[in-house]
Structure formats: structure tokens, C-alpha cells
C-alpha positions as CSV (number, residue, x, y, z in Angstrom):
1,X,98.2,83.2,12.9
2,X,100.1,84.5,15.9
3,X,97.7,84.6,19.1
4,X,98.7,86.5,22.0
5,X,98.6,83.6,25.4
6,X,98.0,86.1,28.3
7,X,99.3,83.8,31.7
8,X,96.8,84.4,34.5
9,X,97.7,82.8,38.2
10,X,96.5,80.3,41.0
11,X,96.2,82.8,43.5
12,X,97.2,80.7,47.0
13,X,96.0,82.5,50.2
14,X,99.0,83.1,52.6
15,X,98.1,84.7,56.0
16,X,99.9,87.5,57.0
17,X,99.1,88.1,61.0
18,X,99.9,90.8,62.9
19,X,99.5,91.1,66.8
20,X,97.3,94.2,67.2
21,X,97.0,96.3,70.8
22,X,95.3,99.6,71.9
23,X,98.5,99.9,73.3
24,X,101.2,99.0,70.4
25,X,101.0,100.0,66.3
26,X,101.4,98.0,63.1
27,X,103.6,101.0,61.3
28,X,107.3,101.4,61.9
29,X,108.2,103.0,65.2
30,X,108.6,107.1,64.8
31,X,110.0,109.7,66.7
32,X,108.8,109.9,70.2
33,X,106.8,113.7,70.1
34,X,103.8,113.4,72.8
35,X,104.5,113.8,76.0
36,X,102.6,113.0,79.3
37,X,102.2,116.0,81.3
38,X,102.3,114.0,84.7
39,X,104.7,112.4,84.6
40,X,106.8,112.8,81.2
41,X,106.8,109.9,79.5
42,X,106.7,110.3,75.7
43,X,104.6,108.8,73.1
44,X,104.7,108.2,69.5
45,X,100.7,108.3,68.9
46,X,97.9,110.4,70.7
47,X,95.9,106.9,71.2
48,X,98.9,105.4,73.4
49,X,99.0,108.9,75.1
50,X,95.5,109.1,75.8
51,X,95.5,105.1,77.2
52,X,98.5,105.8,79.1
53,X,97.0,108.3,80.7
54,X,94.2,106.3,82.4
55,X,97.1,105.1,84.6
56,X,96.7,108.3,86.5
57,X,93.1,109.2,86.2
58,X,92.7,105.5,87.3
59,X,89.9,104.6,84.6
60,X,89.3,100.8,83.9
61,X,90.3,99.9,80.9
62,X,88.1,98.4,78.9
63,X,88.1,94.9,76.6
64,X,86.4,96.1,73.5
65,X,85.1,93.2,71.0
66,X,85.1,94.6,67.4
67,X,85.5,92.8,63.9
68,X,88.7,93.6,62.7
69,X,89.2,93.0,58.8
70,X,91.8,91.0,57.5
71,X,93.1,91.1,54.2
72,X,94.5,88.0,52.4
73,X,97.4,88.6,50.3
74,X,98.3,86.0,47.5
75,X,101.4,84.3,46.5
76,X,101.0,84.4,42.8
77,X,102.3,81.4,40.4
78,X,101.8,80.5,36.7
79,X,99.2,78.1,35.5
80,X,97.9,76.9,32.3
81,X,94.3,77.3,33.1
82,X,91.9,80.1,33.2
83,X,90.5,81.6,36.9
84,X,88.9,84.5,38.0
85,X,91.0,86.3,40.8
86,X,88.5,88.2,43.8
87,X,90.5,89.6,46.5
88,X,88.7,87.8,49.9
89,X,88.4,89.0,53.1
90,X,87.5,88.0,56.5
91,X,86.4,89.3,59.3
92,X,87.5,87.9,62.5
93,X,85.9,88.6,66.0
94,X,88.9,89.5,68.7
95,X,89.4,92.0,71.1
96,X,91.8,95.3,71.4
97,X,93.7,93.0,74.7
98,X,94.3,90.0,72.3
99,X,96.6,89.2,69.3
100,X,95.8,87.5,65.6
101,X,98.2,85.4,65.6
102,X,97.9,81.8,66.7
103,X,98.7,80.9,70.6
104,X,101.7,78.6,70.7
105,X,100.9,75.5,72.2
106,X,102.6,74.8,75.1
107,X,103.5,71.3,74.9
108,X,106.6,71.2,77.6
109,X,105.4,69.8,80.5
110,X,107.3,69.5,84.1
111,X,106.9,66.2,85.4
112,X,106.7,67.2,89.1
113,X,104.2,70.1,89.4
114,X,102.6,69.9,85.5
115,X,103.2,73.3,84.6
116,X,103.8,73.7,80.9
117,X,106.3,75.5,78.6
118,X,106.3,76.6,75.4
119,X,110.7,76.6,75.0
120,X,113.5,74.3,76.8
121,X,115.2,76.2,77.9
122,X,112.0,78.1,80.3
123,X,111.6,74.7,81.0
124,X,114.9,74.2,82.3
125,X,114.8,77.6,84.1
126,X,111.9,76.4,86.2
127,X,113.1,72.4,86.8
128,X,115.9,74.1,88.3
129,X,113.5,75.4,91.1
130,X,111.9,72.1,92.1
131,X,115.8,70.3,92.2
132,X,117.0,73.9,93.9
133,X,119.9,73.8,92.2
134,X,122.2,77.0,91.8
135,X,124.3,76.8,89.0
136,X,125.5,81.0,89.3
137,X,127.8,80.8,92.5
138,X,129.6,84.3,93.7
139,X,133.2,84.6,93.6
140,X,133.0,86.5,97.1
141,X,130.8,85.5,99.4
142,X,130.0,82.4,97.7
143,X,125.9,82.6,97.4
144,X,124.1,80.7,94.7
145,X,121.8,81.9,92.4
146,X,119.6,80.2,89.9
147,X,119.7,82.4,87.0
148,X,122.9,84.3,85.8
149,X,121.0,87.7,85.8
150,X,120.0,87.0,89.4
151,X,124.3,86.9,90.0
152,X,125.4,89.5,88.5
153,X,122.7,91.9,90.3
154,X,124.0,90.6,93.5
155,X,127.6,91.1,92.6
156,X,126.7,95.1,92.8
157,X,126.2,94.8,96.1
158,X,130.1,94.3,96.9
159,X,131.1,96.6,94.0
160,X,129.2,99.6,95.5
161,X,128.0,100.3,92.7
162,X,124.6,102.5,92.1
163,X,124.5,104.1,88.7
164,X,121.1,105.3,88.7
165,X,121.2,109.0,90.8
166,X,117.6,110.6,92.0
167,X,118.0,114.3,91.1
168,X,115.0,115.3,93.8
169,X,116.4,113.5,96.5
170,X,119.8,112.6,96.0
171,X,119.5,108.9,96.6
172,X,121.8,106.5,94.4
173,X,120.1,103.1,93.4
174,X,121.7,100.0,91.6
175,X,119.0,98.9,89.3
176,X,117.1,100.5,87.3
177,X,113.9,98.9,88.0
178,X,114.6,100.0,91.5
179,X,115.2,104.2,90.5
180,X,112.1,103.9,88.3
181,X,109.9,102.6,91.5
182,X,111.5,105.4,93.9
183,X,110.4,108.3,91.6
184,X,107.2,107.8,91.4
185,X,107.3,108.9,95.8
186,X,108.0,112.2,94.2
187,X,105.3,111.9,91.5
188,X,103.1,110.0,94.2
189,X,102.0,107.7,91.3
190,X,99.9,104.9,92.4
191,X,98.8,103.2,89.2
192,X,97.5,99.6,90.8
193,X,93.8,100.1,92.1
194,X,91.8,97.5,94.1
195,X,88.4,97.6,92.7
196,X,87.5,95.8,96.4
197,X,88.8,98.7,98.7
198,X,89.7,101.5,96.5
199,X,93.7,101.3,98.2
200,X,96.5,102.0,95.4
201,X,100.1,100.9,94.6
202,X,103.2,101.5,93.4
203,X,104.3,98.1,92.6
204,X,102.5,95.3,90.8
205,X,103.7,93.1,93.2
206,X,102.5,95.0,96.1
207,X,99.2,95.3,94.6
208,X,99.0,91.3,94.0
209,X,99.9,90.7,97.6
210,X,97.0,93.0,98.7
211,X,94.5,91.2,96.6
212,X,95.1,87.8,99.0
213,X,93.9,89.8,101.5
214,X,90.4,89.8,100.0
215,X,90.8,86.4,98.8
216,X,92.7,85.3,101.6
217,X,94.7,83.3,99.3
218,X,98.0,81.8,101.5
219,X,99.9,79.4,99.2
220,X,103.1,79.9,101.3
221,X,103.0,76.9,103.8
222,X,105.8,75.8,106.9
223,X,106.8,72.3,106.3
224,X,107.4,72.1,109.9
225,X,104.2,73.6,111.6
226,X,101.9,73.9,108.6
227,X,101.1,77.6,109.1
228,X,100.5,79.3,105.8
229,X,101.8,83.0,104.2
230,X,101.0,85.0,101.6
231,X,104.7,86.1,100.5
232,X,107.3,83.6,100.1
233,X,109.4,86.4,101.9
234,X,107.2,85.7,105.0
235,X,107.5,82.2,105.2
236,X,111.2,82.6,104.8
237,X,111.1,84.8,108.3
238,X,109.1,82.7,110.0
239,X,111.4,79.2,109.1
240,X,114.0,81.6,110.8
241,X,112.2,80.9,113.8
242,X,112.9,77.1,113.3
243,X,116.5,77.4,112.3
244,X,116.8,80.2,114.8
245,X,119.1,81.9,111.9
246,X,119.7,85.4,112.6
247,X,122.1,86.6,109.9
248,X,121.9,90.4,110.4
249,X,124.4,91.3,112.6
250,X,125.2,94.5,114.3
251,X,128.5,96.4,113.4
252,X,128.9,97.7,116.7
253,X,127.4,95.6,119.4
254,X,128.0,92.0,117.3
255,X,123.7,92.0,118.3
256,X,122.1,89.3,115.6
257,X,118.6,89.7,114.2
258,X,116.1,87.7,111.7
259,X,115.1,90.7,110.0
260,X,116.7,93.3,108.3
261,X,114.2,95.9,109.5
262,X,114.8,95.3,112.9
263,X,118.7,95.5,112.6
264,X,117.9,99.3,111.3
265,X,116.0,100.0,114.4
266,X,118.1,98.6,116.2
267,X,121.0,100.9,115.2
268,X,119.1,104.0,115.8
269,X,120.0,102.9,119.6
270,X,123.9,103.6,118.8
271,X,123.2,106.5,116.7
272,X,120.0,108.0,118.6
273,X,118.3,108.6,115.8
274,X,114.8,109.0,116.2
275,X,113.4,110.5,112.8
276,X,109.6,109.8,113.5
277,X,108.2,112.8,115.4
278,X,104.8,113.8,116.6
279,X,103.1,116.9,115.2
280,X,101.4,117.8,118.3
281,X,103.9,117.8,121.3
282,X,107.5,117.4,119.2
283,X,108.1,114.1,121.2
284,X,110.3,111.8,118.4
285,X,110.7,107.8,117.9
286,X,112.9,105.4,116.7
287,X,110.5,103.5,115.0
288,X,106.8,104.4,112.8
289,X,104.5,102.1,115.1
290,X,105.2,103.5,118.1
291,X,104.6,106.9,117.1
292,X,101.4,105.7,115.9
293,X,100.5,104.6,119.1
294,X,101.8,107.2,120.9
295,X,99.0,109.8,118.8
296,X,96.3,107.5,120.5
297,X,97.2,109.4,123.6
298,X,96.1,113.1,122.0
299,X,93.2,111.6,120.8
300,X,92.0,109.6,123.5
301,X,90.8,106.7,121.1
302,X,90.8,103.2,122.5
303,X,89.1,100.4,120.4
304,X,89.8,97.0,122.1
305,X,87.6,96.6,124.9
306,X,87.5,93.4,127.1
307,X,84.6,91.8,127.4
308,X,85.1,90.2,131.0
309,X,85.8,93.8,132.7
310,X,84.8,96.2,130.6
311,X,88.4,97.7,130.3
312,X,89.5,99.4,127.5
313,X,92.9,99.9,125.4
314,X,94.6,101.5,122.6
315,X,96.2,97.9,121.4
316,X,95.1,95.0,120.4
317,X,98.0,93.1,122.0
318,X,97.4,95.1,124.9
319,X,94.1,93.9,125.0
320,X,95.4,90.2,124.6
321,X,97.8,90.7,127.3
322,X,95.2,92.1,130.2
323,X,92.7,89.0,129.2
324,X,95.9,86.6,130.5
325,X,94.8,88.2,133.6
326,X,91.2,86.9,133.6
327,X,92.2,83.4,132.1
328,X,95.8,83.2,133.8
329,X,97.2,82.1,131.1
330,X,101.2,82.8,131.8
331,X,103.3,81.3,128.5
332,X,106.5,82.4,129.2
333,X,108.6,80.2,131.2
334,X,112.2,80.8,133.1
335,X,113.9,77.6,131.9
336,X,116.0,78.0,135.4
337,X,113.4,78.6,138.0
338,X,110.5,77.2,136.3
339,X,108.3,81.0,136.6
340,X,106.2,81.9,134.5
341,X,105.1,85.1,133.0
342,X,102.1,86.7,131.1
343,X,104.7,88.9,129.0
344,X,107.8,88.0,126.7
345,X,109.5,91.4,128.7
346,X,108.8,90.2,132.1
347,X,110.7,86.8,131.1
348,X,113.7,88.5,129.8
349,X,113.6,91.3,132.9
350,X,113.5,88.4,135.2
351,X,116.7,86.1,133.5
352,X,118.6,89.5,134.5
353,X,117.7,88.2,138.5
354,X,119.9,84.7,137.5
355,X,122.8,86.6,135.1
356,X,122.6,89.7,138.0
357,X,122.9,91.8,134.9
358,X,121.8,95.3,134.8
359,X,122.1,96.8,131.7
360,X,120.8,100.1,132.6
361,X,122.5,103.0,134.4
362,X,122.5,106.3,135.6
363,X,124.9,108.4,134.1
364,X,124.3,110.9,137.2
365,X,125.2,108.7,140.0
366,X,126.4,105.2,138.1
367,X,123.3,103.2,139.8
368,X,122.1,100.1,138.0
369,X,118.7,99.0,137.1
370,X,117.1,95.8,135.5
371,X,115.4,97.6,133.1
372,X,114.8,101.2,131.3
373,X,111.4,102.2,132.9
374,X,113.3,101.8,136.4
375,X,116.3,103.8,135.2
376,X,114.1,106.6,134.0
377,X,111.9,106.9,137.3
378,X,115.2,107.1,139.2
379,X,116.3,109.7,136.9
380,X,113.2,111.9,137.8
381,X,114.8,111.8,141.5
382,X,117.7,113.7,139.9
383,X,115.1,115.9,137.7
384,X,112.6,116.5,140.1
385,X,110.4,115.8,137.5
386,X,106.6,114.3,138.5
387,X,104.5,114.3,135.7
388,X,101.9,111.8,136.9
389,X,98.9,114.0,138.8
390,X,96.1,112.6,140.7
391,X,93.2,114.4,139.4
392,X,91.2,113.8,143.2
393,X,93.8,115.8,145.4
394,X,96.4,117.2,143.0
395,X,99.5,115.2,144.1
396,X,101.8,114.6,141.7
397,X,104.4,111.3,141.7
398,X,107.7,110.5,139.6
399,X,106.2,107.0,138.0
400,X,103.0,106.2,136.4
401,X,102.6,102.7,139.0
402,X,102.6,105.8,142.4
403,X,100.0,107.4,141.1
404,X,98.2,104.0,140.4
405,X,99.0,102.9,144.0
406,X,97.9,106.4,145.4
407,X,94.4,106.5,143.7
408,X,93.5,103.1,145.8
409,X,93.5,105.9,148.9
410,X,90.8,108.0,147.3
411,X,88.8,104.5,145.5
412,X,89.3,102.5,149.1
413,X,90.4,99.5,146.7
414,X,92.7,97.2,148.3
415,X,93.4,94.6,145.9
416,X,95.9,92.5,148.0
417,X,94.4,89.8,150.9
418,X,96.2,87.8,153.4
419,X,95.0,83.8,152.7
420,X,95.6,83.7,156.6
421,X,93.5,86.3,157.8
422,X,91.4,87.7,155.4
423,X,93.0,91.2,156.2
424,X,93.7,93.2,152.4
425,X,96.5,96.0,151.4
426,X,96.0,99.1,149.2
427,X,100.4,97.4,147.5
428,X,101.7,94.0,147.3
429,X,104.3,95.3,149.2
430,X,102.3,95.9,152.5
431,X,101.0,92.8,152.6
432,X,104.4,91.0,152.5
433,X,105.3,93.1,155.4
434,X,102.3,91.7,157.0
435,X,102.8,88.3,156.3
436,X,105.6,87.7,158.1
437,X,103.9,88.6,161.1
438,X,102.3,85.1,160.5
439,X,105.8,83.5,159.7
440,X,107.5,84.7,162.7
441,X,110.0,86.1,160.1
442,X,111.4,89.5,160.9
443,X,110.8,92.4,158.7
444,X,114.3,93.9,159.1
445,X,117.6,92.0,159.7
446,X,120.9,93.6,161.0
């Protein structure tokens, strides 16, 4: 008789993974319809929304460890004998910041530093680094570059060209990455948080270089001296300083610097710009820093205190500068004359004696001066301006060091003795005057 032969099948497990996320989905991407009300970025489900918005409420996000099943599927094939077909499935343990699939072994490893690699061509990419060759050259001004990406960024520099346009501000930006980091000053979206100090960032790479702070990691290291950094962009500045490269230069006065930062400040002294103003008294400055400590003056605050004299100052360099005084410590030497000074400034006003430069004048009357705070007690002369008052008698005096000299009167401090006589002087000047009465020298010659 006729028998019907019903064909079952070996049922062979294949694994079909997925990389799961809180933050990405399995199904097919769909129209973008929920929108963040900060700062407008859209989403295509209310569980990305709601995790993307814990970038601005700055919640921690949190590793959750759940069993996630995992469903087999089955390639199906004919077989002469008989089985009985269960669907099987796993759990497996993981965690929403991890994927299913299998990590790819990384079994590319550079000779010189060990680091491994899972392709070539990454490999390659990095080897490149340690032999610092620079295959991407530019046509124009002839720098190197290791990757081509990194070339044709830089060749938008002597295009011109900035694409991306700020609507708040107006300001044009060449990269994208770049416009994207300037908007969020106008959202004021800080979405890196130290846990440590509770400071936030804009960048990721501002917030890493913060972290070193706390774990005062440095692995940015001199050949030449050995001092360590915590940017590479730092250590490059300070080689400068071995090089002596300066390659910022000054359109107008040909002036060379080692930072770009101090080029811009410097221009604001051809263009008298001084955008940084004080609140209080409307007084403006050319650069952040001293504005800052020009507020100390309103309020009165000085943290550094010397130990030695009990003195007191708004700076801590300041502070290192007046304790020269007590150790006599004087670094700065004139390689002509073989003086030395406590201050980088009173070096560099001094060379002026051996050039016989002076590079300031009045503008009134054409006379010269050595340096600025001398031009600008003369021009109180042409002013009439004395805002220094003793606060004993109510005399008032053109230059801060008068005033100084004048309090000695009401104090009876005379800080300047003949080694001869013993005899002391409220200035220095007086007892010059005096000591060429031991010389024999006259005071006056005509």
C-alpha cells in the first residue's frame, strides 16, 4: 500500500546576535518625531529621549545587569531519521552598556609600544606615529600631516572657507565639530561632570584633561629637562622654549611669539582694544587676568601672606617676588654688565640703559622714558592729576613710590644707612647725595 513518508529536520542552532544599547534599537530606523526641549535634538523613541536627557539634568547613568533572552533560530535540512524539534532558549547575563556579540580579538600588535589592533590598516595609522612619518604634505605651505583627513581640514584654512554660520552670533566656523561645540555657549550646555569637584564641560576632551588634575596624571614628558605635562599641546609650548621657535608673528610690528594667545594680546596694543571691563569703576583691559586682579582692589582680598614679614598680597607671584627680598635670590642676569635682578621686567628695563632705547613717549612734549609707569607719572605733570593720598596729613602725589617715600615722614622709617657712618635716609637717593661727602666726589658738576 501507498504510505505517506512525512520528512522531519535536523534542526542546527545558528546564533543570530544583535548588539543591544539603552541608547540604540534592534528595529529599522523611523522617522525622527521626539524632540528635546533643551536643546532640540530629535529622537526616534521616548527611551533615547528620556536617556538623552540626563545629559542636561546631569544624572549618572546607570550599568543595569539583566537577563536578556535569546532566541535560537534554526537552519532546517532534510534527514532520514525521526527527532523531536523544541525551540531552546538561553538566557545570557549582560548589561544595557554592553553588546552580544563576540569582542574581536585584537591580535595586531605594534612592536615598539605593544598596543594592539584589531585591522591593518589602524595598525598602520598608529606605526606611522612612532616612525613620525607624514605621508599628506600641503601644496601651499608645505606642512605634513599623518592622516589625509587631518590635510584636507588644514587646507581650509588658506581657502577661507567656513561653511557652518551661528545664527545667534554670527560667527562662521569651518568644521562642523567646531559649530556644534560653539552653540552650546548659547545653550550653556555643560554635559561632562566631575564626580570629584562637581565642575562641568563642554568638551570631552576638556573634561579628561581636568580629571589629571585629581589624578595628577602628567604623561607628557621634555626629553630635554624631563619636566612632565598633562596636554601634549603643553609640552609642545614649553620645547618652544628649547628651540626658542616663535612662529606667530605680528602683521604690523614683525613682533614674534610662542603662543598664539599672546600674539592676540598683543595686537590689542595696535588696535587698543581692551574688551574686558570692570563692573564697578568702568576701568577696561586688554587681557582677562588682569582684570581679575584688578577686582582684588574693590574687594580688598589678599591671600598670599609671607611668612618672614608678615606682608600680604593679592598674587601669588607677587608673593614669590617680595620673598627674593628676604632670601636675595636675584635670577636675572644682564649678560653685558653682569647685574642682576629679582624681576624678568627690571632685566629688560635695564638692557634699555646699554641699547639707550626708550620706547616710551610723551605725545604732549615728545620726552622719552624707559618704561610705561615713568611715561604715565610724567603725564600726570601735564594732567595735574595726583591720585595717590596720604591718609596721615592729606597730601596727595602724582606716583604711587611719593606717597611710599612720603609716609617714611609720618612712620620715622629710614630704611637707607651709610656703611661709613652709620647715619640712615628716609630715599636711596639721599643717601647717595651723602655719600659723596665721604668720596670727596662733588654732588653737582658744571
Amino acid at each position: 500500500m501507498l504510505v505517506p513518508v512525512i520528512k522531519l529536520y535536523r534542526m542546527d542552532p545558528v546564533i543570530k546576535l544583535y548588539k543591544i544599547d539603552t541608547c540604540s534599537a534592534l528595529s529599522s530606523v523611523k522617522p525622527k518625531h521626539l524632540c528635546c526641549d533643551q536643546c532640540g535634538r530629535n529622537f526616534t523613541q521616548a527611551s533615547h529621549l528620556k536617556a538623552h536627557q540626563k545629559i542636561h539634568t546631569r544624572e549618572k547613568h546607570q550599568c543595569v545587569t539583566m537577563l536578556v533572552p535569546v532566541i535560537k533560530l534554526y537552519r532546517m535540512e532534510p534527514v532520514i531519521k525521526l527527532y523531536r524539534m523544541e525551540p531552546v532558549i538561553k538566557l545570557y547575563r549582560i548589561d544595557t552598556c554592553s553588546a552580544l556579540h563576540p569582542v574581536k580579538r585584537k591580535h595586531l600588535c605594534c612592536e615598539e609600544c605593544g598596543k594592539s589592533f584589531t585591522t591593518k590598516s589602524n595598525l598602520k595609522k598608529h606605526q606611522q606615529m612612532h616612525s613620525r612619518e607624514k605621508p599628506y604634505s600641503c601644496d601651499q605651505c608645505g606642512k605634513c600631516f599623518f592622516e589625509l583627513r587631518h590635510l584636507k581640514t588644514h587646507q581650509l584654512i588658506h581657502t577661507g572657507e567656513k561653511p557652518f554660520y551661528c545664527d545667534q552670533c554670527g560667527k562662521n566656523f569651518r568644521h562642523s565639530y567646531t559649530f556644534k561645540m560653539h552653540q552650546r555657549i548659547h545653550t550653556e550646555e555643560k554635559p561632562y561632570y566631575c564626580e570629584q569637584c562637581g565642575n562641568c564641560f563642554r568638551h570631552s576632551i576638556s573634561f579628561q584633561y581636568h580629571q589629571r588634575i585629581h589624578t595628577e596624571e602628567k604623561p607628557f614628558s621634555c626629553v630635554q629637562c624631563e619636566k612632565s605635562f598633562r596636554t601634549r599641546s603643553n609640552l609642545v609650548i614649553h620645547q618652544r622654549n628649547h628651540t626658542g621657535e616663535k612662529p606667530y608673528s605680528c602683521d604690523q610690528c614683525g613682533k614674534r611669539f610662542k603662543q598664539q594667545p599672546h600674539l592676540k594680546v598683543h595686537q590689542r596694543t595696535h588696535s587698543g582694544a581692551k574688551p574686558y571691563c570692570c563692573d564697578q569703576c568702568g576701568k577696561c583691559f586688554t587681557q582677562v587676568q588682569h582684570l581679575q586682579s584688578h577686582q582684588k582692589l574693590h574687594t580688598g582680598l589678599k591671600p598670599y601672606f609671607c611668612v618672614q614679614c608678615g606682608n600680604s598680597f593679592r598674587h601669588s607671584h607677587t608673593l614669590k617676588i617680595h620673598q627674593r627680598l628676604h632670601t636675595g635670590e636675584k635670577p636675572y642676569c644682564c649678560e653685558q654688565c653682569g647685574k642682576r635682578f629679582r624681576q624678568s621686567t627690571e632685566l629688560k628695563t635695564h638692557q634699555h640703559v646699554h641699547t639707550g632705547e626708550k620706547p616710551f613717549s610723551c605725545e604732549q612734549c615728545g620726552k622719552s622714558f624707559l618704561t610705561s609707569n615713568s611715561l604715565k607719572g610724567h603725564q600726570r605733570i601735564h594732567t595735574g592729576e595726583k591720585p595717590y593720598c596720604c591718609e596721615q596729613c592729606g597730601k596727595w602725589f602724582r606716583q604711587s613710590t611719593e606717597l611710599k617715600i612720603h609716609r617714611r615722614i609720618h612712620t620715622g622709617e629710614k630704611p637707607y644707612s651709610c656703611e661709613q657712618c652709620g647715619k640712615s635716609f628716609h630715599t636711596s637717593r639721599s643717601l647717595k647725595g651723602h655719600q659723596r661727602s665721604h668720596t670727596g666726589e662733588k654732588q653737582y658738576c658744571k
